[in-house]
N, C-alpha and C positions, 0 to 999 in steps of 0.2 A: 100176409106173408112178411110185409116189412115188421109187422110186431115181432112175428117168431124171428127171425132175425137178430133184431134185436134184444131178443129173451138170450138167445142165445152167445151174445157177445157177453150181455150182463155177466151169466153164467163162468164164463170164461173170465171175468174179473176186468172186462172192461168198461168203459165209461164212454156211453152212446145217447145221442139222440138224432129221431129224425131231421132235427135242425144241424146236426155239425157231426155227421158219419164217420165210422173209425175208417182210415187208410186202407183198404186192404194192404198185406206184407207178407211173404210168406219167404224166411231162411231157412235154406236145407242145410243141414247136417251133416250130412253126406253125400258125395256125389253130387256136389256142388256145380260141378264144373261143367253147367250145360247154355246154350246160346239162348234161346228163348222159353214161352212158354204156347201150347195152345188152347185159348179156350173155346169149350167146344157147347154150344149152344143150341139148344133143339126149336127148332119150330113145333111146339107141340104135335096140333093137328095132325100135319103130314108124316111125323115118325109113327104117330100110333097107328095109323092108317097104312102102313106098308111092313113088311116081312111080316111076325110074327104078330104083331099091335101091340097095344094093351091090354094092361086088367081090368075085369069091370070091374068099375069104382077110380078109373082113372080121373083125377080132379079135371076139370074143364074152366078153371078159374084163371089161367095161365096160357097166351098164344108162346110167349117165348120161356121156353124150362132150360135146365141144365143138364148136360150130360159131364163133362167133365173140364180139367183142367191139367193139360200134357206137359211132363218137360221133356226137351228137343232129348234128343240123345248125348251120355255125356262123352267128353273129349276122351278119356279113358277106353270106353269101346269103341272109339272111331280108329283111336292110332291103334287097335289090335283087329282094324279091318273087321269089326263085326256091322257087317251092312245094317245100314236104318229099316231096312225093311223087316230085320228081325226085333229090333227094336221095338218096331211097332206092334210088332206082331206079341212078343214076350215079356214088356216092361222090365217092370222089376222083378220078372220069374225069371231074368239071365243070371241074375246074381243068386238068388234062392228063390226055393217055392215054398209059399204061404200065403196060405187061402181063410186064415186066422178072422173074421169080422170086426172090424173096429167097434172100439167102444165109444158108443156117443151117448153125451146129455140127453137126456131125451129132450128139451128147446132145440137141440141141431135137427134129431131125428124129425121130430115134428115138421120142420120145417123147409127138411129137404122132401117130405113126402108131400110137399104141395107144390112144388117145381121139379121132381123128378118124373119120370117116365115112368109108370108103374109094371115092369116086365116080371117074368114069372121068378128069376132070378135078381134077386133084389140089385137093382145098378152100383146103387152107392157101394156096397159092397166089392165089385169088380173094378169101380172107380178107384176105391184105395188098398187096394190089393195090387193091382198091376201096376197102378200111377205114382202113388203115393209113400207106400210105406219103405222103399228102399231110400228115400231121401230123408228120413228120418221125420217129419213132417206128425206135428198133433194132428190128430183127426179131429176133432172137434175146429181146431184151429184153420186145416185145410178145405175144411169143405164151407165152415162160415165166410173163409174171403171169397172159394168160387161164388156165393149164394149172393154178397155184397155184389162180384162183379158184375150177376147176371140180374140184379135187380139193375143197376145202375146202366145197365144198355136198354134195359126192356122201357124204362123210363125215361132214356132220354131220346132228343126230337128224331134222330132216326130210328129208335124202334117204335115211339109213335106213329111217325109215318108206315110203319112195314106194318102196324095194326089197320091200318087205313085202310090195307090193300087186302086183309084176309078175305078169304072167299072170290079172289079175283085170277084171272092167268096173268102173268106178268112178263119181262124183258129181262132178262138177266144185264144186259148193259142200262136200265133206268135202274137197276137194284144200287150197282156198281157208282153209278154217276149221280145218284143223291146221297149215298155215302160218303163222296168225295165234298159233295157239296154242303152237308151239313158240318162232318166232321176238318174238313182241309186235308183229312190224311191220304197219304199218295204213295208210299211205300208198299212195293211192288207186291202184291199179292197177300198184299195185310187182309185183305177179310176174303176168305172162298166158301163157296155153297159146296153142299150136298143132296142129290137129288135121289130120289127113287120112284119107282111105279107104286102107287095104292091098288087097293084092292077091286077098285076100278078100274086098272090096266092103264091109269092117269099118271106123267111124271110130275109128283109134286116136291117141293122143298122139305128137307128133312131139318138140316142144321143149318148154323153158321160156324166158319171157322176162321178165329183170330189169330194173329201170331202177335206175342207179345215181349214188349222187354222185361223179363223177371225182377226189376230194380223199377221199375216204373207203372207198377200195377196197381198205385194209387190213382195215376192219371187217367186210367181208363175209365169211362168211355173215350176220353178227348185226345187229340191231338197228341201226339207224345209220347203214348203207350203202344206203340205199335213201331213192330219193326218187317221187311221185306220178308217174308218165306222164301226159304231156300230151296223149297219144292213144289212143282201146281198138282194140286189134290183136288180141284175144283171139276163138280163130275156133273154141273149141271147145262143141260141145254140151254140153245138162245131163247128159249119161250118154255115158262114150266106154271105149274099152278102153286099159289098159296092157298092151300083151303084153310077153312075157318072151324070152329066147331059146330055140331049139328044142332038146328034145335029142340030147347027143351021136348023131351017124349022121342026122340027119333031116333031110330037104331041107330047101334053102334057097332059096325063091324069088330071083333075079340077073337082072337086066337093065341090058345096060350101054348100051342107046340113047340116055341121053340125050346 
């Protein structure tokens, strides 16, 4: 993963190595004028294992994938009273609808297809369609920083720790308070879960969600790239499961209705 990554920066004309990583950065365009950013991070296992799953052929190389990278709402539709919940709900389908598919390198494509969720409707797709393309944002460019930022959590000591624990049930306040403990970050509601039932009738963990400062997204994972959420979207119990993947030969529950 970190090669294609790296193909991909290349590509895009910049100057990488695994010894001295480029910044992520990402200037909007347009529609500049939003508070944060979230990034939204899947725990493997437990997304493809609840609502609809995965595709067979979902990679299993990956406990933590990417789902996407959100800007907060911008100040422009708040002073015209358009609730955040629509926001959430329509992206950048408030301003226009286009459902157009970005053009990627194939080094991006490759390489979001080994940390994304493999769904019947391709994510990356939905990602910068709703997320993305009303801030005027390169596609190539937007999806190689979320791919930088999600290697760069999976890798460091608390996402090792949360490898630690796959296949384990867990405490949602030990999740919380090695968090605090590894990173120092304290700002109020910087990282929330996402929970659901698998196909087991099991609450297991689906994402993580970061709120971030869009000016400080090079700091991420560390101290500094985080700011307070202005909202709790944290939906998980005080006790949920992290599963792991199965092993090699062993079914894989798939459903591609949705």
């Amino acid at each position: 993963m970190r090669r294609l990554v790296v193909a991909a920066l290349l590509v895009l004309g910049g100057c990488v190595s695994s010894q001295a990583p480029v910044g992520p950065a990402l200037t909007p365009v347009t529609h500049a004028d939003f508070s944060h950013d979230t990034l939204a991070l899947t725990w493997q296992p437990g997304f493809c294992a609840t609502g609809g799953g995965c595709l067979t052929g979902q990679p299993h190389n990956h406990l933590i994938g990417l789902h996407g990278l959100w800007a907060s709402e911008p100040h422009a539709l708040e002073a015209q009273a358009v609730p955040v919940q629509q926001w959430w709900m329509k992206g950048c389908d408030i301003y226009d609808h286009d459902d157009a598919p970005p053009k990627l390198q194939p080094a991006t494509e490759n390489a979001l297809a080994s940390v994304v969720p493999h769904l019947k409707h391709p994510l990356h797709v939905h990602e910068y369609t709703k997320h993305a393309r009303c801030f005027g944002y390169d596609a190539d460019k937007f999806f190689v920083t979320s791919m930088i930022l999600r290697d760069r959590f999976a890798s460091s000591a608390y996402g090792q720790w949360l490898a630690q624990h796959s296949g384990f049930q867990v405490k949602k306040d030990d999740l919380l308070s090695m968090f605090v403990q590894l990173t120092g970050v304290r700002e109020e509601r910087a990282l929330q879960f996402q929970c659901e039932p698998d196909h087991e009738g099991r609450v297991v963990l689906t994402q993580f969600w970061f709120t971030l400062d869009p000016k400080k997204l090079s700091v991420f994972p560390g101290n500094g790239a985080y700011l307070s959420s202005p909202q709790a979207q944290d939906n998980c119990p005080a006790t949920f499961m992290m599963p792991g993947w199965p092993l090699p030969g062993a079914a894989v529950p798939v459903n591609v209705s949705q």
